[in-house]
C-alpha positions in Angstrom: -89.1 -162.5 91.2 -88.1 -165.4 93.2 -89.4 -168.8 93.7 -89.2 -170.5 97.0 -89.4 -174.5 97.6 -89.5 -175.4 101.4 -88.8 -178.9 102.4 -88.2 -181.3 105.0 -91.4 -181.5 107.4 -92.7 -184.9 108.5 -94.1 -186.6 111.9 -91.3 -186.2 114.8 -91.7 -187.6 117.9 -91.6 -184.5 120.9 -88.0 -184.5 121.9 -86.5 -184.8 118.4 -85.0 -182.4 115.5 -85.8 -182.2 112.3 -84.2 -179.8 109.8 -86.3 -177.7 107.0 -85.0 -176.1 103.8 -86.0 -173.8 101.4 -84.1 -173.4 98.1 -84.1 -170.3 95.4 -84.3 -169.4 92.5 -84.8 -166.3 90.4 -83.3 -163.4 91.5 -79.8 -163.5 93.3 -80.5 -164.9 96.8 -78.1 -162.8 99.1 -80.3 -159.3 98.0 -82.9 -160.9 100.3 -83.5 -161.4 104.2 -84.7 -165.0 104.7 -87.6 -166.0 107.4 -89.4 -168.9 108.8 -93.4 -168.3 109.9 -95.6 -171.5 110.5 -99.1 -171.0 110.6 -101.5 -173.8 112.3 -105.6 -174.2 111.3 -107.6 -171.2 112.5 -104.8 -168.6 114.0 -102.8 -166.6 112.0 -99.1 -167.0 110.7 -96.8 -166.2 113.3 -92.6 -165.4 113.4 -90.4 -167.9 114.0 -87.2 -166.8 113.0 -85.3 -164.8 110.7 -81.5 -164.4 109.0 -79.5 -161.9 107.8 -78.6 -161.2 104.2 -75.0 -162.7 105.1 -76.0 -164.7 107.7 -74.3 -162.7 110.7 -77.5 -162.0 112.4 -80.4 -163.4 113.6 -83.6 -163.5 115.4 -86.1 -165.6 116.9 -89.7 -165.5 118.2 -89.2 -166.3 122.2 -91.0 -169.5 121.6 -88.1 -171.0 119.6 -85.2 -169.4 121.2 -82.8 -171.6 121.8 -84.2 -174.7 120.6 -84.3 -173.9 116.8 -81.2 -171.9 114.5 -81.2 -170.7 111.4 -78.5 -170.8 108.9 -77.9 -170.3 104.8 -75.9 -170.9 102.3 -75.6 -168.1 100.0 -73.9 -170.6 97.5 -76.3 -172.9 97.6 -79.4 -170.3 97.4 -80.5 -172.7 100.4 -81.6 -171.4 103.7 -82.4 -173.6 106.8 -83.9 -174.4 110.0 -82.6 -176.5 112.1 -85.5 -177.3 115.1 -83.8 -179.3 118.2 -86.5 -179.9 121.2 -89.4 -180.3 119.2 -92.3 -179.7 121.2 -96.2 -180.8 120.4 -97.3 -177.1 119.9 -94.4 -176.7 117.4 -96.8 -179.2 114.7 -97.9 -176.4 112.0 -97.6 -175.7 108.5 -93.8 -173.8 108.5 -93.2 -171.2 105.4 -90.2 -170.3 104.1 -90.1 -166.1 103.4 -87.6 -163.7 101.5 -87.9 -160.4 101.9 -86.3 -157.3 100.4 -86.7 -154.9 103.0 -83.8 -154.9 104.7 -82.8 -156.4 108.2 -84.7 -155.6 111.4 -84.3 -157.5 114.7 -87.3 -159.0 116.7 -90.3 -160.5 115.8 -91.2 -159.8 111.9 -94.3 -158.9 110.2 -95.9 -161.3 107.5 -96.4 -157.1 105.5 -92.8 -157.5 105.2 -92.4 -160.4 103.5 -92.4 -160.3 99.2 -92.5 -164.0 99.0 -93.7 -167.2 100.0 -93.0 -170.6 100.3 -95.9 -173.2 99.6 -95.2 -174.3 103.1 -93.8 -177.9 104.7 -96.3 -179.8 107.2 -94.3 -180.6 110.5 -96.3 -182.7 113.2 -94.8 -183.3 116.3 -96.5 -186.5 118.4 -96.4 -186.9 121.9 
């Protein structure tokens, strides 16, 4: 078992950064892939990006690329996102994930994910 506490959203203006974390507890933190989905009223949670056990690899929905990185700190149980370039249809409700499925590149699957984050509210204005 292993609890998930995502933080960081707020109201950004379009154009600026904000960065999210998640911190972890339970069971050792590197056994698990780390995501991001975000999930906005009346569509379904989407990808936005993923990271590696270690940290060496990652993988982003096309709509992020390049604008928003993901990192961790195995030390700290803590993993990130750092979102540059926030843009108005970015505003959702962003979850932090952990699975224990192993690593797989491109777009990832909410079946694959064992746990949840509660989820962190970020609104971008225009």
């Amino acid at each position: 078992q292993v609890q998930l506490e995502d933080s960081g959203g707020g109201l950004v203006q379009a154009g600026g950064s904000l960065r999210l974390s998640c911190a972890t507890s339970g069971r050792t933190f590197s056994v698990y892939v780390m995501g991001w989905f975000r999930q906005t009223p009346g569509k379904e949670r989407e990808f936005v990006a993923a990271i590696s056990r270690n940290g060496a690899y990652t993988t982003y929905s096309d709509s992020v690329k390049g604008r928003f990185t993901a990192s961790r700190d195995n030390a700290k149980n803590t993993v990130y996102l750092e979102m540059n370039s926030l843009k108005f249809e970015d505003t959702a409700v962003y979850y932090c994930a952990a699975s224990n499925s192993g690593w797989r590149s491109g777009p990832w699957a909410g079946e694959w994910i064992d746990y949840w984050g509660k989820g962190t509210l970020v609104t971008v204005s225009t």
